[in-house]
N, CA, C and O atoms as a GROMACS GRO file, in nm:
protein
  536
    1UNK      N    1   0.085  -0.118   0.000
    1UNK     CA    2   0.000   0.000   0.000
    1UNK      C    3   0.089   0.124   0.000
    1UNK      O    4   0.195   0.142   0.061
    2UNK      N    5   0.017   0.211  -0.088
    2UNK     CA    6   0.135   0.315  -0.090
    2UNK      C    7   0.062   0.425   0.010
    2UNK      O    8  -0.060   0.426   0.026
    3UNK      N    9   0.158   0.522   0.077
    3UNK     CA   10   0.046   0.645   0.161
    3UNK      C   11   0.107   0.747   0.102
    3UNK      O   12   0.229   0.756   0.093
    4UNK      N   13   0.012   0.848   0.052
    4UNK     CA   14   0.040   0.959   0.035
    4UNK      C   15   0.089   1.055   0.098
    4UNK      O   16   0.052   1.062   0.215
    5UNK      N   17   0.196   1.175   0.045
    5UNK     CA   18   0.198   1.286   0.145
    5UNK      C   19   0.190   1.407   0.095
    5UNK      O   20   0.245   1.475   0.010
    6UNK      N   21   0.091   1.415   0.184
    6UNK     CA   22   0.048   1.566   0.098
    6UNK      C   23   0.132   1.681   0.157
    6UNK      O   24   0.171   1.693   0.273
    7UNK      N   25   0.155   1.781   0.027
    7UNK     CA   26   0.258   1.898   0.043
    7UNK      C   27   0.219   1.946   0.175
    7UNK      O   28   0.107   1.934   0.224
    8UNK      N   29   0.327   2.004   0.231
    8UNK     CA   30   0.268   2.132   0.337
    8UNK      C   31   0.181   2.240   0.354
    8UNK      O   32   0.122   2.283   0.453
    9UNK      N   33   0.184   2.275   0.235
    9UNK     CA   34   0.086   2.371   0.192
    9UNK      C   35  -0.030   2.318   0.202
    9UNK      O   36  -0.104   2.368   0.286
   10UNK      N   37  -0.068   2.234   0.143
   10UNK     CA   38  -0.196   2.142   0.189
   10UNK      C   39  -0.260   2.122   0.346
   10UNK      O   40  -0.370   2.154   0.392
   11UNK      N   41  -0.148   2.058   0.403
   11UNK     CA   42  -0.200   2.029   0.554
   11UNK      C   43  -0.217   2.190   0.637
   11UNK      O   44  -0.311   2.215   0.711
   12UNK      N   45  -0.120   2.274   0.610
   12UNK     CA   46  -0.142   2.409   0.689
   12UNK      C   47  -0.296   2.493   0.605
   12UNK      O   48  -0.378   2.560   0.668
   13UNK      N   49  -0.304   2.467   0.459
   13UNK     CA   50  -0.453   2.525   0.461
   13UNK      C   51  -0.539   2.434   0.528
   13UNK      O   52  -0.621   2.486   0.604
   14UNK      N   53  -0.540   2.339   0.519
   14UNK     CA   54  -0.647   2.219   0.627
   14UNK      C   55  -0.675   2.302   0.744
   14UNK      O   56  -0.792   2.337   0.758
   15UNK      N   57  -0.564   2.350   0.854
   15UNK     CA   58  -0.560   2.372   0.966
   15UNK      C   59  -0.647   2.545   0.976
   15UNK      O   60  -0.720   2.603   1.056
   16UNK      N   61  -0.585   2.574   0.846
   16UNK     CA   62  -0.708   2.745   0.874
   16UNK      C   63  -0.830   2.659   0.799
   16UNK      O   64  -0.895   2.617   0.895
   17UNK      N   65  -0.879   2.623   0.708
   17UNK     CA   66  -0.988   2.572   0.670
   17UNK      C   67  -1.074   2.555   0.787
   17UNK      O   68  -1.173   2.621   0.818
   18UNK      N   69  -1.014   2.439   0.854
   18UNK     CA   70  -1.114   2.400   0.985
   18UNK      C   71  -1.149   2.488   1.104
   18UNK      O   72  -1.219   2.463   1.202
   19UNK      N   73  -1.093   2.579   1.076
   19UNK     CA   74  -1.114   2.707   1.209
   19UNK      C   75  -1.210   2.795   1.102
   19UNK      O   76  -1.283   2.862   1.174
   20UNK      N   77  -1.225   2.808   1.036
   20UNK     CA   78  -1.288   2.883   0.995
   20UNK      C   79  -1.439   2.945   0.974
   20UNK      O   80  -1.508   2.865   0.911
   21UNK      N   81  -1.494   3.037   1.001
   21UNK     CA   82  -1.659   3.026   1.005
   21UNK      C   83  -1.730   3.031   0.829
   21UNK      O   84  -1.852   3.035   0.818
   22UNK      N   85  -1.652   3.032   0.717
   22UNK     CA   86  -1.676   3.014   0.607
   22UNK      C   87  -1.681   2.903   0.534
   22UNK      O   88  -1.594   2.819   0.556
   23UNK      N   89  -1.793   2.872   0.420
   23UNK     CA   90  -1.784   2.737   0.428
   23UNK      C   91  -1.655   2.783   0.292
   23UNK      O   92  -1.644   2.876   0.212
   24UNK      N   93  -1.560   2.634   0.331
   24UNK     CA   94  -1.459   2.633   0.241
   24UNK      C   95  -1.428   2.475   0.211
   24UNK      O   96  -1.459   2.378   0.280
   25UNK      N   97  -1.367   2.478   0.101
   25UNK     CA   98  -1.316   2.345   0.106
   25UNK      C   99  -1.225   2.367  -0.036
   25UNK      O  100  -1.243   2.441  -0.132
   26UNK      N  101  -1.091   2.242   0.003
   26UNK     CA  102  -0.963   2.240  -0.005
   26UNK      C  103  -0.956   2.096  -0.161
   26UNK      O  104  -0.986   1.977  -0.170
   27UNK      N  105  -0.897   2.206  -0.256
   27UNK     CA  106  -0.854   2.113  -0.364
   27UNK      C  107  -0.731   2.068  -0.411
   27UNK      O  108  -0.657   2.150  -0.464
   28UNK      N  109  -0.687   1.920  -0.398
   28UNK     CA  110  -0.545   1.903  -0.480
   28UNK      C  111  -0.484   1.975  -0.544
   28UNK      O  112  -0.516   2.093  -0.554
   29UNK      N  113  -0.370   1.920  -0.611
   29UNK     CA  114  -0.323   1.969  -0.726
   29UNK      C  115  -0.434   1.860  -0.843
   29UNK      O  116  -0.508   1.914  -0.925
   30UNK      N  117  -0.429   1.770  -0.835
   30UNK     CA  118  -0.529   1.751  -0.941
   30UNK      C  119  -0.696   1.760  -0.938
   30UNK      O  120  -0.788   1.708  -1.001
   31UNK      N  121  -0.687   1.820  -0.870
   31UNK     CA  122  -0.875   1.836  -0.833
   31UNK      C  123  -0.933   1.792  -0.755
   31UNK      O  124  -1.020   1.856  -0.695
   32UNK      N  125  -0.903   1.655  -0.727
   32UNK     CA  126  -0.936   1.592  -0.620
   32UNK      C  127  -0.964   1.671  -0.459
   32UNK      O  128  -0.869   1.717  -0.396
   33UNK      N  129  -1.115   1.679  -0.404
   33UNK     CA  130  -1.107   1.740  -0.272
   33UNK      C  131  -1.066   1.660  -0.170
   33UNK      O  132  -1.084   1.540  -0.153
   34UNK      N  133  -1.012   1.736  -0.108
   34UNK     CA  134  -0.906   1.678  -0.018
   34UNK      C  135  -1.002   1.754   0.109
   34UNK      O  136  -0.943   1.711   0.208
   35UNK      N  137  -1.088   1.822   0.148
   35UNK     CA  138  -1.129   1.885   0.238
   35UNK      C  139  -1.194   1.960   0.265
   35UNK      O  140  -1.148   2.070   0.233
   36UNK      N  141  -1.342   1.966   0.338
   36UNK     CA  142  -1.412   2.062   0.357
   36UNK      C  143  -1.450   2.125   0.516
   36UNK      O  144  -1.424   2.037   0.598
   37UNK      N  145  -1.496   2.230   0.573
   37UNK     CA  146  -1.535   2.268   0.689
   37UNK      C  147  -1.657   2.187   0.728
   37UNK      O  148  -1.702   2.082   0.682
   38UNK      N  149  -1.700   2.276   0.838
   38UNK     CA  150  -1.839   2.232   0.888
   38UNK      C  151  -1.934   2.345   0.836
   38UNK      O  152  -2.054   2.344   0.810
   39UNK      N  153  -1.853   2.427   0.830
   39UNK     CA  154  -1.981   2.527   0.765
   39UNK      C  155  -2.032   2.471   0.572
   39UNK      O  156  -2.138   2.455   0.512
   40UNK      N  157  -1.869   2.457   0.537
   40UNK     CA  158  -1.975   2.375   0.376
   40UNK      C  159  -1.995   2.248   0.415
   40UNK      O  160  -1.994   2.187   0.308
   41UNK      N  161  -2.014   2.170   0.501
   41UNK     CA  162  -2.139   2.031   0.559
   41UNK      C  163  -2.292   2.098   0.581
   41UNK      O  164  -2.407   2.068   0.549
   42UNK      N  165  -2.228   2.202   0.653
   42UNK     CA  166  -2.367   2.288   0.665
   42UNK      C  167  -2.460   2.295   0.526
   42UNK      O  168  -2.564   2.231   0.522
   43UNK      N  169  -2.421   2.372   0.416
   43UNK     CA  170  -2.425   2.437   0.300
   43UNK      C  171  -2.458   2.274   0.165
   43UNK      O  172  -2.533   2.267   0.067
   44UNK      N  173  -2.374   2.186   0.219
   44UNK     CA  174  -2.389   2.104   0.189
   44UNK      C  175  -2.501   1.950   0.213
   44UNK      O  176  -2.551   1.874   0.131
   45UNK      N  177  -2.504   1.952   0.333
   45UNK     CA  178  -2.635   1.869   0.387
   45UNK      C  179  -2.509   1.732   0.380
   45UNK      O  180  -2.582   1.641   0.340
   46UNK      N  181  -2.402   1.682   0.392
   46UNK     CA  182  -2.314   1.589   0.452
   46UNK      C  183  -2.173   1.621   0.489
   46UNK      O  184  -2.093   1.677   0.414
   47UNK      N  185  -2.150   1.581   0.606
   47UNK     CA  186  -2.014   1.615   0.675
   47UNK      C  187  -1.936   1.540   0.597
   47UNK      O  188  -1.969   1.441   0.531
   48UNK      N  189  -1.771   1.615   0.612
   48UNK     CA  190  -1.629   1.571   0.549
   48UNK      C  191  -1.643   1.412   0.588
   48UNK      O  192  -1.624   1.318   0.512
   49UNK      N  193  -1.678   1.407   0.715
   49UNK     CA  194  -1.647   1.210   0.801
   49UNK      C  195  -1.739   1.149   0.691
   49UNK      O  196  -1.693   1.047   0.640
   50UNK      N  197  -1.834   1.183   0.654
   50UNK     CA  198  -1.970   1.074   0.551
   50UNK      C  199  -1.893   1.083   0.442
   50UNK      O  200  -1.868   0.966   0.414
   51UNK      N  201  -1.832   1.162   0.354
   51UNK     CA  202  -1.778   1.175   0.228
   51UNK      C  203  -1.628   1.156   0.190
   51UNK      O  204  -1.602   1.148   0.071
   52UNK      N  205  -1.533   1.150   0.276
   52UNK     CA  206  -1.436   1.156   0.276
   52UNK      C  207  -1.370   1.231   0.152
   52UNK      O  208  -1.441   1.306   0.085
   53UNK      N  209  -1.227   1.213   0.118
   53UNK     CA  210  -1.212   1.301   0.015
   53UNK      C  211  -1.268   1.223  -0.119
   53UNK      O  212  -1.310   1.108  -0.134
   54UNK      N  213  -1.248   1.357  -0.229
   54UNK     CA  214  -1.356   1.289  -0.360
   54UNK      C  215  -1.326   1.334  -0.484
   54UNK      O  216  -1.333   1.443  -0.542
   55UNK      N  217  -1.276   1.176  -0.524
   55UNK     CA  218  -1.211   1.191  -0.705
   55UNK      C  219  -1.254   1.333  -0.751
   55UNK      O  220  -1.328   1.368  -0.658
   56UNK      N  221  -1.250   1.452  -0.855
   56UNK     CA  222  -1.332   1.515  -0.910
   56UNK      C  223  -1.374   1.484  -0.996
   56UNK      O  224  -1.366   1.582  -1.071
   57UNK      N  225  -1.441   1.369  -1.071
   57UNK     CA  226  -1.547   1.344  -1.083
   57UNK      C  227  -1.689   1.284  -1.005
   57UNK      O  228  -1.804   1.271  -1.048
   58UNK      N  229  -1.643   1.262  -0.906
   58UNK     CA  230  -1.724   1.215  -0.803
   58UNK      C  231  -1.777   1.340  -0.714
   58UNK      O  232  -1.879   1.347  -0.647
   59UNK      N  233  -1.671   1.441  -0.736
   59UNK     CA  234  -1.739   1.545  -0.638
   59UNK      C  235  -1.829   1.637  -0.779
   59UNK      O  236  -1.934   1.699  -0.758
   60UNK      N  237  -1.794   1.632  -0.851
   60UNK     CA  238  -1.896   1.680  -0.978
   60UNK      C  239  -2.044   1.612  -0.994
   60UNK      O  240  -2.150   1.673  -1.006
   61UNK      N  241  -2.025   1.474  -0.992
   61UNK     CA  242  -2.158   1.405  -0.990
   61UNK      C  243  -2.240   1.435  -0.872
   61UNK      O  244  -2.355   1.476  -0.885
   62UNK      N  245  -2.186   1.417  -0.760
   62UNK     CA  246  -2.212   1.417  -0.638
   62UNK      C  247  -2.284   1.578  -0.595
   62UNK      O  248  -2.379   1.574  -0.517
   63UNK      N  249  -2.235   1.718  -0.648
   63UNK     CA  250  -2.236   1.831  -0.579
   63UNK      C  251  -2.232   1.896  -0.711
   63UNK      O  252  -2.328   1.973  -0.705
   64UNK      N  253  -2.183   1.909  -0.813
   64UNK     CA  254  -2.164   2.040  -0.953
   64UNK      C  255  -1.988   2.057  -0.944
   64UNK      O  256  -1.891   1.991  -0.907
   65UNK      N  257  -2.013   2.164  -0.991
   65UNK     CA  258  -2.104   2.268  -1.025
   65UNK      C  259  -2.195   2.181  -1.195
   65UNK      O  260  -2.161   2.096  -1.277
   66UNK      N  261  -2.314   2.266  -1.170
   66UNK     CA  262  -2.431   2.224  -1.266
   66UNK      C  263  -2.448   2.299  -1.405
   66UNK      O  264  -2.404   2.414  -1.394
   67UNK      N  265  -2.483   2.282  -1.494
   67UNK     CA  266  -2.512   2.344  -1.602
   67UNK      C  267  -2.634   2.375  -1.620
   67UNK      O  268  -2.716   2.302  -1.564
   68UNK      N  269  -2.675   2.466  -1.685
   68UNK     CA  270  -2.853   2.514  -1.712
   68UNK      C  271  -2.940   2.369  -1.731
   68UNK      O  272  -3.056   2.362  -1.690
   69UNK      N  273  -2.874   2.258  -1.796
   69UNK     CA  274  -2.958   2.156  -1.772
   69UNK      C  275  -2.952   2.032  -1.646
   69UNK      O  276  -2.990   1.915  -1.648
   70UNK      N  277  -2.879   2.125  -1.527
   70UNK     CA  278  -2.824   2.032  -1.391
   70UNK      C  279  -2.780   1.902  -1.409
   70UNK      O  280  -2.792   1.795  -1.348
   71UNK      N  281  -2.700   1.961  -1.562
   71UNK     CA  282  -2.589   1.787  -1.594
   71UNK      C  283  -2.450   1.879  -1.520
   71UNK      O  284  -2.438   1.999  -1.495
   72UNK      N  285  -2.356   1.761  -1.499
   72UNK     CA  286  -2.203   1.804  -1.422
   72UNK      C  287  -2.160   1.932  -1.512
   72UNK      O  288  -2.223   1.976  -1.608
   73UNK      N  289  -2.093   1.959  -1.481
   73UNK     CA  290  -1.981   2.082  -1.565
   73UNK      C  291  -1.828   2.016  -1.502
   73UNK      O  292  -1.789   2.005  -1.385
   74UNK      N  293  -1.761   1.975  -1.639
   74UNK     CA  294  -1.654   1.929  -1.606
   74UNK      C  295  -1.574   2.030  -1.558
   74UNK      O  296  -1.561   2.132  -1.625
   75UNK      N  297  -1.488   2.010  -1.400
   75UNK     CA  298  -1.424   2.106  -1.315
   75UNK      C  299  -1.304   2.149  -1.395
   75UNK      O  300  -1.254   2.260  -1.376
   76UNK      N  301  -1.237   2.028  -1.523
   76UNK     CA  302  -1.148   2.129  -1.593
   76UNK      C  303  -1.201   2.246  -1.724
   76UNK      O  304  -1.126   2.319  -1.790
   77UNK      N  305  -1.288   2.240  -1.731
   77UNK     CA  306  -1.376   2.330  -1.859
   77UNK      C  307  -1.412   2.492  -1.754
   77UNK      O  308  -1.440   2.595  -1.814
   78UNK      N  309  -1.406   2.489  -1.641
   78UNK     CA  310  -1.440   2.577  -1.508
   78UNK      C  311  -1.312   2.689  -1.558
   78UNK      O  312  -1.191   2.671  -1.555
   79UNK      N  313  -1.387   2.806  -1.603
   79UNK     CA  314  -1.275   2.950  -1.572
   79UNK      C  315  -1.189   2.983  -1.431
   79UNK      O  316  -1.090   3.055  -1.432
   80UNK      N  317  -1.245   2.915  -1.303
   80UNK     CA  318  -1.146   2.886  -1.168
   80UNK      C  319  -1.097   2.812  -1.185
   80UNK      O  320  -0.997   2.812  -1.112
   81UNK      N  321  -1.103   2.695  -1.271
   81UNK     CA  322  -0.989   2.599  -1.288
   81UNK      C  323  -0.880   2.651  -1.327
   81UNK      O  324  -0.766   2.632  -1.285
   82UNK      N  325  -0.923   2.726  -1.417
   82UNK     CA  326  -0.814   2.736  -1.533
   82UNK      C  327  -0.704   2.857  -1.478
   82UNK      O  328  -0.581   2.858  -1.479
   83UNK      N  329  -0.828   2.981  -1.420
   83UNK     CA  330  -0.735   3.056  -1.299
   83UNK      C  331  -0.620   3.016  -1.191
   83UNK      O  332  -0.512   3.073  -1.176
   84UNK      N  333  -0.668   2.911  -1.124
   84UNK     CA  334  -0.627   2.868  -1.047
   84UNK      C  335  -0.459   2.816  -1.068
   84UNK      O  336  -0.354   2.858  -1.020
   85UNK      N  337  -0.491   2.710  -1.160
   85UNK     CA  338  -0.387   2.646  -1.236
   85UNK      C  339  -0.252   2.784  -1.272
   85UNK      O  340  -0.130   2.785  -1.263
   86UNK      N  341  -0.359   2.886  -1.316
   86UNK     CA  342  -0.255   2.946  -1.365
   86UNK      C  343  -0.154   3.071  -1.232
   86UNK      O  344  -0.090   3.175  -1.246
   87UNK      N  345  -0.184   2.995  -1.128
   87UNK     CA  346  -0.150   3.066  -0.999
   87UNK      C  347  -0.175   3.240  -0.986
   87UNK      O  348  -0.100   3.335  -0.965
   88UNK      N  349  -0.348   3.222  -1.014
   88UNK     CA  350  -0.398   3.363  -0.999
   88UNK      C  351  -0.557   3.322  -0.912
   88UNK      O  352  -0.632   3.226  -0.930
   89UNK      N  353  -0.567   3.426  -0.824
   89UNK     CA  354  -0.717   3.400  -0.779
   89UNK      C  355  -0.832   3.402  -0.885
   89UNK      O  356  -0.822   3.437  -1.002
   90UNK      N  357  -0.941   3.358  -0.821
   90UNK     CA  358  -1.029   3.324  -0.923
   90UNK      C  359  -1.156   3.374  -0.843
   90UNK      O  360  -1.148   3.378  -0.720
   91UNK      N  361  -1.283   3.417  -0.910
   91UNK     CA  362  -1.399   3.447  -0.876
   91UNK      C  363  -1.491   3.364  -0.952
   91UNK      O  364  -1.487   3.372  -1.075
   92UNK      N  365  -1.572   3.287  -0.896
   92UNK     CA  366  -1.736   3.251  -1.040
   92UNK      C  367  -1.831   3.220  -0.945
   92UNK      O  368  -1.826   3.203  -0.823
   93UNK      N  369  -1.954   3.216  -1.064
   93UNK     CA  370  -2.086   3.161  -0.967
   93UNK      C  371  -2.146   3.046  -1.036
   93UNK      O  372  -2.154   3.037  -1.158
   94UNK      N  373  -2.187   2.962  -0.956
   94UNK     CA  374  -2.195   2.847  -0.984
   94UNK      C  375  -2.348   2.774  -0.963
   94UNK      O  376  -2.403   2.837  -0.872
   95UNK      N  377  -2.433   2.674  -1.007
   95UNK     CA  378  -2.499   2.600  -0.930
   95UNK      C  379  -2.436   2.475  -0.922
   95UNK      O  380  -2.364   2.405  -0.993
   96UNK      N  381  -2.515   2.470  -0.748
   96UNK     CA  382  -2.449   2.323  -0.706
   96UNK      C  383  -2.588   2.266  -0.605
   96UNK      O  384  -2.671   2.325  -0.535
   97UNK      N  385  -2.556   2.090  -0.648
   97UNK     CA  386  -2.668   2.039  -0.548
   97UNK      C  387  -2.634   2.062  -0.420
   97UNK      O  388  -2.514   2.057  -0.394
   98UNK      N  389  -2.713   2.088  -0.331
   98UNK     CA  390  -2.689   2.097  -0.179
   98UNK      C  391  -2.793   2.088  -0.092
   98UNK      O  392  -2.907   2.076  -0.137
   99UNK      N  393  -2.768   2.093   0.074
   99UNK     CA  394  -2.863   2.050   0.153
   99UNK      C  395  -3.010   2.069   0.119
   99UNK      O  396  -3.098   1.988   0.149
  100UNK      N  397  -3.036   2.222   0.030
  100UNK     CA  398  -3.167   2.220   0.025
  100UNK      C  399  -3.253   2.225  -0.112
  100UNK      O  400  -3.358   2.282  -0.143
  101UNK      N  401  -3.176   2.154  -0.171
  101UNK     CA  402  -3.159   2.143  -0.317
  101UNK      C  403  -3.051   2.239  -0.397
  101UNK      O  404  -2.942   2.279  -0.357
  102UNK      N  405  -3.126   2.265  -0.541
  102UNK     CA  406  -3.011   2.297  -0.604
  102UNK      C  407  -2.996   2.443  -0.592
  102UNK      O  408  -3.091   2.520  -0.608
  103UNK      N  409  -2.886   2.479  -0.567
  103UNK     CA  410  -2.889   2.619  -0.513
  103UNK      C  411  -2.776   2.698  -0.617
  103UNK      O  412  -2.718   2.619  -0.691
  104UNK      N  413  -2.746   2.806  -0.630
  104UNK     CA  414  -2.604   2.949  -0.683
  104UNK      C  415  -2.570   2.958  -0.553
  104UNK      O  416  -2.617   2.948  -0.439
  105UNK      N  417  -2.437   2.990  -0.632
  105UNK     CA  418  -2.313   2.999  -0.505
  105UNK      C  419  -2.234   3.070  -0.566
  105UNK      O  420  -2.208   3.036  -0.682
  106UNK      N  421  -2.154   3.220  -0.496
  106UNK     CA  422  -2.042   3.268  -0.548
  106UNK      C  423  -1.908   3.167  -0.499
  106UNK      O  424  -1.919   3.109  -0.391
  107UNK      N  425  -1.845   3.157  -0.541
  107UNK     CA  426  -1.695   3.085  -0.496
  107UNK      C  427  -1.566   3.163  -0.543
  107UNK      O  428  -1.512   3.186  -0.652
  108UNK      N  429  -1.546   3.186  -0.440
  108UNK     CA  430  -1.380   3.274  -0.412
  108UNK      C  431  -1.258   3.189  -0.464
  108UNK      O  432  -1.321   3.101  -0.523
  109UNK      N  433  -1.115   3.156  -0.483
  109UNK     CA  434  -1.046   3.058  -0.482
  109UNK      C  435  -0.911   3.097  -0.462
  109UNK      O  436  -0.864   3.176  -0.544
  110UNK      N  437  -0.847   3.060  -0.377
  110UNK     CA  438  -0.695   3.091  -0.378
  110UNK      C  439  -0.597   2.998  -0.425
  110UNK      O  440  -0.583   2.897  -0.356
  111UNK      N  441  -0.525   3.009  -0.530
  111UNK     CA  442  -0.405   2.883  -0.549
  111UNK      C  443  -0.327   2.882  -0.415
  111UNK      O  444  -0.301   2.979  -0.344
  112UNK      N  445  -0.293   2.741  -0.391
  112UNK     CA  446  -0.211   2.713  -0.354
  112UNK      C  447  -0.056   2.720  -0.369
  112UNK      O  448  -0.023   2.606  -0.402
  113UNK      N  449   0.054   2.798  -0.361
  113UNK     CA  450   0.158   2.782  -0.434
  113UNK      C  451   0.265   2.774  -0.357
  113UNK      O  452   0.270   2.846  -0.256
  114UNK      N  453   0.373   2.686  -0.388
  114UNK     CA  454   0.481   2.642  -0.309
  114UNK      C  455   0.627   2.710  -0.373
  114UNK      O  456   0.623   2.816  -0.436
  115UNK      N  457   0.742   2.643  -0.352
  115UNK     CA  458   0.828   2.680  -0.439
  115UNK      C  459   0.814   2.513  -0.509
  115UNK      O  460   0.892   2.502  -0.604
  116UNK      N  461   0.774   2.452  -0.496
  116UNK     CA  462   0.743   2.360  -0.613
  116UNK      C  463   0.654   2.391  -0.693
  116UNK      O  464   0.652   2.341  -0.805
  117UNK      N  465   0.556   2.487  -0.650
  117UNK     CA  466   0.474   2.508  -0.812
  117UNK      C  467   0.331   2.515  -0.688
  117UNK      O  468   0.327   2.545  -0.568
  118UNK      N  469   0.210   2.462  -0.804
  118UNK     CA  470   0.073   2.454  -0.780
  118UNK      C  471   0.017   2.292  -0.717
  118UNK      O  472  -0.020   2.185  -0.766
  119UNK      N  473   0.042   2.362  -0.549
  119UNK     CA  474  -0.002   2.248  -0.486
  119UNK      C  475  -0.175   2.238  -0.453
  119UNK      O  476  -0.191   2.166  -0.354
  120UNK      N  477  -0.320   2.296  -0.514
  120UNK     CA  478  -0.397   2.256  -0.495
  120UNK      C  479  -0.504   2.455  -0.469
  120UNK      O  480  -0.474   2.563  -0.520
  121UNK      N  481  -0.597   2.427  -0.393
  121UNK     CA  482  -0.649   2.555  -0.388
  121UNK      C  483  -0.773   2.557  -0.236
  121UNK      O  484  -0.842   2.470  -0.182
  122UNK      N  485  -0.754   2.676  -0.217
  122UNK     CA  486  -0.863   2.703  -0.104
  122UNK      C  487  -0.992   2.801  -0.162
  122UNK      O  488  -0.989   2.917  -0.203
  123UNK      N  489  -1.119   2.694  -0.146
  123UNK     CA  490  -1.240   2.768  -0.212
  123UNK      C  491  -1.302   2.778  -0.136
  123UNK      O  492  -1.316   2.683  -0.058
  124UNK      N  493  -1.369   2.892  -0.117
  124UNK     CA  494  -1.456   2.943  -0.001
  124UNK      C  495  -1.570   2.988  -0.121
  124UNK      O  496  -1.555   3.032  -0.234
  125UNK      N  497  -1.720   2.946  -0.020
  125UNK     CA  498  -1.831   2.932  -0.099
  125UNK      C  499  -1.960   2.970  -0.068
  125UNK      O  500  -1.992   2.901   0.029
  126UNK      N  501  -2.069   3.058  -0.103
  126UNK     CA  502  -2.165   3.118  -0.038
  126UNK      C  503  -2.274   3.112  -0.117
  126UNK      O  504  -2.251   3.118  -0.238
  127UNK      N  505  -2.386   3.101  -0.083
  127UNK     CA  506  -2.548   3.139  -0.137
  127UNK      C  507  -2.534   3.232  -0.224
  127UNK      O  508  -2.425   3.287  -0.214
  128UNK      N  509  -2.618   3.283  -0.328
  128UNK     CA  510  -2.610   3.390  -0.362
  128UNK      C  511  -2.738   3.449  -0.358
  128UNK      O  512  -2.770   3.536  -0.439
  129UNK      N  513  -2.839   3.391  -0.240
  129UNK     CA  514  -2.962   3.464  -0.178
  129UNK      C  515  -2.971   3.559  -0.098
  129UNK      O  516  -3.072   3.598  -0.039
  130UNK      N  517  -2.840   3.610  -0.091
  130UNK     CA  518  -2.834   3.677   0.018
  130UNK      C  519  -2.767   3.689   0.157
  130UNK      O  520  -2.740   3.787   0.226
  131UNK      N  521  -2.748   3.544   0.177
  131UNK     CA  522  -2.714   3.495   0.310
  131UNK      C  523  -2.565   3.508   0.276
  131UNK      O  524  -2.507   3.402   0.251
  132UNK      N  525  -2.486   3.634   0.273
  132UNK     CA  526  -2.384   3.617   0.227
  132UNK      C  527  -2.322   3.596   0.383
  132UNK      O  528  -2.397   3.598   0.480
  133UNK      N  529  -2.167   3.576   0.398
  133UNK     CA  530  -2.077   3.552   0.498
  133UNK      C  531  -2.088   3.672   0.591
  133UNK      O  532  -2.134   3.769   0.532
  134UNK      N  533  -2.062   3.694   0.716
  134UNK     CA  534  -1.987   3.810   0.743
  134UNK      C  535  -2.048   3.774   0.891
  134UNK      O  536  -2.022   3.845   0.988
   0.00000   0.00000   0.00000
């Protein structure tokens, strides 16, 4: 069995992630989520412990983001992907399934960046009914 180790950069955003009162959650370098709060369990309707981390295609099927006909939107076709990757913040709005169905969400995103390069990203994520953060 092989175990992974994830960069540093990774485990120290984990550690602000989970303190945090925003819902956020934490992406690889290849997409794969590696981590969410309790506030996006909240936002979401299942905790990080029920889901553990999730291929991105599994977190696409599973959550979106959605297209006008609430089929997946592949996360590399995503203008934050592509931001991200390119070690610049990113802004979009999105639909995604969630606790109370399918809901818009603005999503913030920070690359991750090391002196090895692009270790993954921190996305922080909100309603766009109103119920913004603060």
């Amino acid at each position: 069995m092989t175990v992974r180790v994830e960069p540093l950069e990774l485990i120290l955003a984990r550690n602000l992630v989970s303190i945090i009162s925003l819902a956020a959650f934490l992406v690889d370098a290849d997409g794969h989520l590696a981590f969410y709060n309790d506030a996006a369990a909240e936002v979401l309707g299942r905790d990080f412990a029920e889901t553990g981390g999730l291929a991105r295609e599994q977190w696409n099927s599973d959550f979106g983001p959605l297209d006008e006909n609430e089929r997946p939107v592949p996360s590399d076709r995503l203008p934050l992907a592509t931001a991200l990757r390119s070690g610049r913040p990113a802004l979009g709005r999105y639909r995604i399934r969630a606790r109370q169905g399918l809901i818009e969400i603005e999503a913030g995103a920070l690359p991750l960046m090391g002196p090895a390069g692009y270790h993954g990203a921190i996305v922080v994520l909100w309603p766009t009914d109103g119920d913004r953060p603060g």
